[in-house]
C-alpha positions in Angstrom: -16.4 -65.8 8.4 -15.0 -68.7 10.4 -11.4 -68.2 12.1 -10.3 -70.8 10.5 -9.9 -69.1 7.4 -7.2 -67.6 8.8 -5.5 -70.5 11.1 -1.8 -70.7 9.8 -0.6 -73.5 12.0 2.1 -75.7 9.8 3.2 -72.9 7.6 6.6 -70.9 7.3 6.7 -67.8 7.2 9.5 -65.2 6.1 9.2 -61.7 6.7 12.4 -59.2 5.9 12.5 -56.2 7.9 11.0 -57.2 10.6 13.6 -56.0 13.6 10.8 -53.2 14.0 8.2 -51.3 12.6 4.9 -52.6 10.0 7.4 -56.0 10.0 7.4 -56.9 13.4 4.0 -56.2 13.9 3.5 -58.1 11.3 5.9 -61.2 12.6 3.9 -60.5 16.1 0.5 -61.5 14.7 1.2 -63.9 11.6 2.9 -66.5 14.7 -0.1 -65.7 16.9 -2.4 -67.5 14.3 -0.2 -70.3 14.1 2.6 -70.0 11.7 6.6 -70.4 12.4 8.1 -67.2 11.5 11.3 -66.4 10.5 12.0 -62.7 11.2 15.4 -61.4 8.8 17.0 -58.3 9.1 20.9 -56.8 8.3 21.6 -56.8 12.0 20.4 -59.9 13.9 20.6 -58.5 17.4 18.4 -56.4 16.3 15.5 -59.3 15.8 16.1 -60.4 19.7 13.3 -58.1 21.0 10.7 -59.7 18.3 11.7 -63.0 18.7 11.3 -62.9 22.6 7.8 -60.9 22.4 6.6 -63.6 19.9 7.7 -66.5 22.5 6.4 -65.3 25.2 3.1 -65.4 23.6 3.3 -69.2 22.7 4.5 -68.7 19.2 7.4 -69.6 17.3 10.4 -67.9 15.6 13.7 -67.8 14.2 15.7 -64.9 13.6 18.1 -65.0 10.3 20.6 -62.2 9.3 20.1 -61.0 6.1 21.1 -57.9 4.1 17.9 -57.9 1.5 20.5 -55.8 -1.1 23.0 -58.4 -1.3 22.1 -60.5 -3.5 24.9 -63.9 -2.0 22.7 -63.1 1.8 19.5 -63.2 0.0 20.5 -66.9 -1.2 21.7 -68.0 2.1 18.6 -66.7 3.7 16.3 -68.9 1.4 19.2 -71.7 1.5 19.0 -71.9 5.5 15.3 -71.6 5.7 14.8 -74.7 2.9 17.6 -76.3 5.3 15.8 -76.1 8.3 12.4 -76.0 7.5 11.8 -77.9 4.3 9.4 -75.1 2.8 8.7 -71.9 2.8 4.5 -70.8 2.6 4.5 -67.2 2.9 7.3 -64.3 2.2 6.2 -61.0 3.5 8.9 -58.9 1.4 8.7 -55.5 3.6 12.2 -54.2 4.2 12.8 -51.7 2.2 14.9 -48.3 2.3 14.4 -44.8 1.3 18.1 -42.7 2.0 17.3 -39.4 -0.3 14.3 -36.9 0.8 14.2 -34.0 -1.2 13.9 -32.4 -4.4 14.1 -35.4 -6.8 16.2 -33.5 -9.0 18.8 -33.2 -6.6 18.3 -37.0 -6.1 22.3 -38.4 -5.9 22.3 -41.4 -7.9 24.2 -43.5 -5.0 21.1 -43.6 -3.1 19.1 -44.2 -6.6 21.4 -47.2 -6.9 20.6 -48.2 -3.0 16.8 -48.2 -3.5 16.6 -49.9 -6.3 19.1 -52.8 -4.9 16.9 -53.6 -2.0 13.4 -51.9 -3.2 12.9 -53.8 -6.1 16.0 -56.1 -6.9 15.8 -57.4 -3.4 12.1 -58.2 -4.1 12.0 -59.5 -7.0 15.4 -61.7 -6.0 13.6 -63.1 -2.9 10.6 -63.8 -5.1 12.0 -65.6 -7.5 13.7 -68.1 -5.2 10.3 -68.3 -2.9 8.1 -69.0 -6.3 10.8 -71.8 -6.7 10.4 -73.6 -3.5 6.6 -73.1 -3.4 6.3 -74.7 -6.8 7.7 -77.4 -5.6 5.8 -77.7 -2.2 2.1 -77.0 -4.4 1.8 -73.7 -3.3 2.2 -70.9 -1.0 1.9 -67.3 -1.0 3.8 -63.6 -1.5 3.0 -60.6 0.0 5.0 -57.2 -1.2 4.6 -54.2 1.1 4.3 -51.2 -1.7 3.2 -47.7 -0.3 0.5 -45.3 -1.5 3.1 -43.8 -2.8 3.7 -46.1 -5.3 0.3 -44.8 -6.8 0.7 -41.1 -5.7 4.4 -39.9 -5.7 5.0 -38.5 -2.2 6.3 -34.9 -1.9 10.4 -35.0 -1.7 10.3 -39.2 -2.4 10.6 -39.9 -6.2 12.7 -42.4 -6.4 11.2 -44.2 -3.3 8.0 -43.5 -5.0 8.8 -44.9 -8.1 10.4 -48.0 -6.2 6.7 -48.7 -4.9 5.3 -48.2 -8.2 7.4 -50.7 -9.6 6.6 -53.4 -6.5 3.1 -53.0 -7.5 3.7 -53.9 -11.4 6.2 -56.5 -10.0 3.0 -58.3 -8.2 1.2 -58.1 -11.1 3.7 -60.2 -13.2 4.3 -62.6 -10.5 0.7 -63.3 -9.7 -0.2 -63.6 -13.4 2.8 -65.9 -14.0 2.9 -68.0 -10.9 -1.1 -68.7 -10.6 -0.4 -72.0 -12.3 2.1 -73.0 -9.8 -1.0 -72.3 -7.0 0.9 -69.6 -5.4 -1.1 -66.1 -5.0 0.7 -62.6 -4.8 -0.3 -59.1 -3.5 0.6 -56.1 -2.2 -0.4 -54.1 0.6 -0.4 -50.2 0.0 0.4 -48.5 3.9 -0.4 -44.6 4.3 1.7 -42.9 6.2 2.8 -45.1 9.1 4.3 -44.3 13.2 7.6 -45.8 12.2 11.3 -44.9 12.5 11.3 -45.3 8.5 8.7 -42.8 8.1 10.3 -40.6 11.2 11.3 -37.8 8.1 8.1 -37.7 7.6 6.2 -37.7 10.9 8.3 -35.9 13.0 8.6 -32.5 11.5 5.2 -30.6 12.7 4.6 -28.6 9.2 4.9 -31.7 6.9 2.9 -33.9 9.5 0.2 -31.1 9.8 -0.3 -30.9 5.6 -0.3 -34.9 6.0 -3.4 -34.9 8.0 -5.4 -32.3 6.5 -5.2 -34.7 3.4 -6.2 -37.9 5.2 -9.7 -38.1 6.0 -9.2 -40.2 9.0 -7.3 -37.5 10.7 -4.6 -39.3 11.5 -1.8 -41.5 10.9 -1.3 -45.3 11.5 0.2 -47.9 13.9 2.2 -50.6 12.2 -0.5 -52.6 14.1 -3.1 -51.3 12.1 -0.7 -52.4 8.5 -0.3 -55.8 9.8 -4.0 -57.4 9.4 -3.6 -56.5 6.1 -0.5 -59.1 5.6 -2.5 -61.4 7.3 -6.0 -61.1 5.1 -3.8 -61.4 2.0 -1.4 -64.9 4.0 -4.8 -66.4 4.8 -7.2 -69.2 3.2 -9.3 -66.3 3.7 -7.8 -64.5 0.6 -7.5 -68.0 -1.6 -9.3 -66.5 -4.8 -7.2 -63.0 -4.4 -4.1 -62.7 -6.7 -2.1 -59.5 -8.4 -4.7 -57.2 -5.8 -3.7 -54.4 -4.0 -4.9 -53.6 -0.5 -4.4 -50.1 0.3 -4.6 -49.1 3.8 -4.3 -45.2 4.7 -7.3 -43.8 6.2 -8.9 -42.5 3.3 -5.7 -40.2 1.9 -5.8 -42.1 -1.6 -9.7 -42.0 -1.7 
């Protein structure tokens, strides 16, 4: 398969999240094929480190401060980025929280009102005004970061599983309904993942030992290993893909 395929010189892309973690790896090699990134998080000091790493490698980027469960910053994001750039080609919706891990009856409904503020209203939001703008450009593409979780609720994470579940369905619709408008949209499904989000997770011995005896890898990913995925899915490579899922997780949903 020629490179080419997945050459994104002249293209804009947006990823949320992306301070750290599956989105800055994700930043990190979408602008090392080419495209101008604009990396978004709540804090924008936070973005310097990204933003620096991707220069020094030739690319280009643009931090933007954006809180993706506030609905008036998730405007001005799309606002400054139509401003500046003219277009948008690619969103990578990725940041996402998860503030309750436990027993989901015990679940407090203040952090049931937090997920599903940035899980899914913040996608679908974001979506909505990038389905707009690539209408009107002929086309782009969306790429929402679910979890296998969002086919397989994860021990002590309901509501964050049932936030994935609904990013899933959410691709669905778009990609159905915006196919017309030539803009594609799919998710990528991460395992579990060596990031500060998954920390909960990863870091206490008994819980990470039961995690690996059901993945059949043996092991756990980098956010290196998430990001190829994002790119696949951005890429003329992917041009006849839309409403897919791509899940990658070493064999644990299998």
């Amino acid at each position: 398969m020629s490179v080419k395929l997945f050459d994104l010189t002249g293209r804009v892309a947006l990823i949320t999240g992306s301070s750290r973690g599956i989105g800055a790896a994700t930043a990190r090699l979408l602008a090392e094929h080419g495209a101008e990134v604009v990396v978004a998080s709540r804090n924008i000091e936070s973005l310097a480190a990204v933003r620096e790493q991707i220069h020094l490698r030739g690319g280009k980027a643009t931090s933007m401060a954006a809180n993706i469960g506030n609905s008036e910053e998730i405007q001005s994001l799309v606002r400054e980025i139509n401003e500046r750039f003219g277009r948008l080609d690619i969103l990578v919706n990725n940041a996402a929280v998860n503030p309750y891990f436990g027993n989901i009856a015990d679940t407090n409904m203040t952090a049931v009102d937090k997920v599903l503020q940035v899980n899914i209203r913040g996608y679908f939001e974001l979506s909505v005004l990038a389905s707009k703008m690539m209408k009107e450009q002929g086309g782009g593409t969306i790429v929402n970061i679910s979890s296998v979780s969002g086919v397989r609720p994860g021990v002590w994470q309901g509501i964050y599983s049932a936030s994935k579940a609904a990013v899933i369905n959410m691709t669905q619709s778009f990609a159905k309904e915006c196919a017309p408008w030539k803009i594609r949209v799919n998710a990528v499904l991460p395992g579990a993942t060596n990031t500060k989000f998954a920390s909960a997770l990863i870091k206490d011995e008994d819980i990470l030992k039961r995690m690996l005896e059901q993945i059949p890898m043996g092991r756990i990913a980098e956010p290196e290993e998430i990001a190829p995925a994002v790119l696949f899915f951005s890429s003329d490579a992917a041009s006849y893909i839309t409403g897919s899922t791509l899940t990658v997780d070493g064999g644990w949903l299998a």
